[in-house]
Steps between C-alpha positions, in 0.01 A plus 500: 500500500289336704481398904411177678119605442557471165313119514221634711422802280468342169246222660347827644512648166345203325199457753440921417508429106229186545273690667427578167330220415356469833501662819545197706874399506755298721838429516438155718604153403226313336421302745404806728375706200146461455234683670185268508295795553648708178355464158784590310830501565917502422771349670875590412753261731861528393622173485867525369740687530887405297783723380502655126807299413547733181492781742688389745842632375409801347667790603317724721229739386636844424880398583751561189662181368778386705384687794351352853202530652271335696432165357136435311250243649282424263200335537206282299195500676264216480128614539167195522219728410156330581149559462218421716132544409104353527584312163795379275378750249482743672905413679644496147364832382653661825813314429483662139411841688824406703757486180350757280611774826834265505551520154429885484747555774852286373701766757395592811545880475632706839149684484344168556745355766503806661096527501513125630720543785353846604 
């Protein structure tokens, strides 16, 4: 179960895993992203956020069937990740950086949220 942080943290979270790839990372919206006097760097910006509509009547995590609880909001995330570097090249290989950490991290563990918001 999570709180009303729960948004915050996995941006958090996300920023913490891309450091990976490099160690200059924001969470700003694009227009506001780019440091002119950085070489290379990421940009996460969240810019959706909907309702799981095959979520949204599911019965509550760890409730019995036909029991009440607390009802589940679940939420889809929308994430721009950009890249900013001296050269195109060079932009798309830290893009490529950028996925391979996505890609090897499908679930954002507790360790990692909890290392993120720490």
């Amino acid at each position: 179960m999570s709180n009303a942080l729960a948004v915050a943290a996995t941006t958090a979270t996300l920023v913490n895993l891309l450091v990976q790839a490099t160690p200059n990372v924001t969470a700003l919206p694009p227009d506001k992203a780019h440091d002119e006097g950085v070489e290379d760097q990421l940009n996460v910006f969240l810019y959706s956020l909907g309702l799981a509509a095959g979520w949204r009547n599911a019965d509550p995590i760890g409730t019995p069937p036909g029991e009440t609880g607390p009802a589940p909001l679940p939420l889809v995330l929308h994430y721009l990740v950009t890249a900013y570097s001296g050269t195109e090249v060079k932009a798309h290989a830290l893009l490529g950086a950028a996925m391979r950490v996505l890609h090897d991290h499908p679930v954002l563990g507790s360790d990692e949220i909890h290392d993120a918001t720490n």
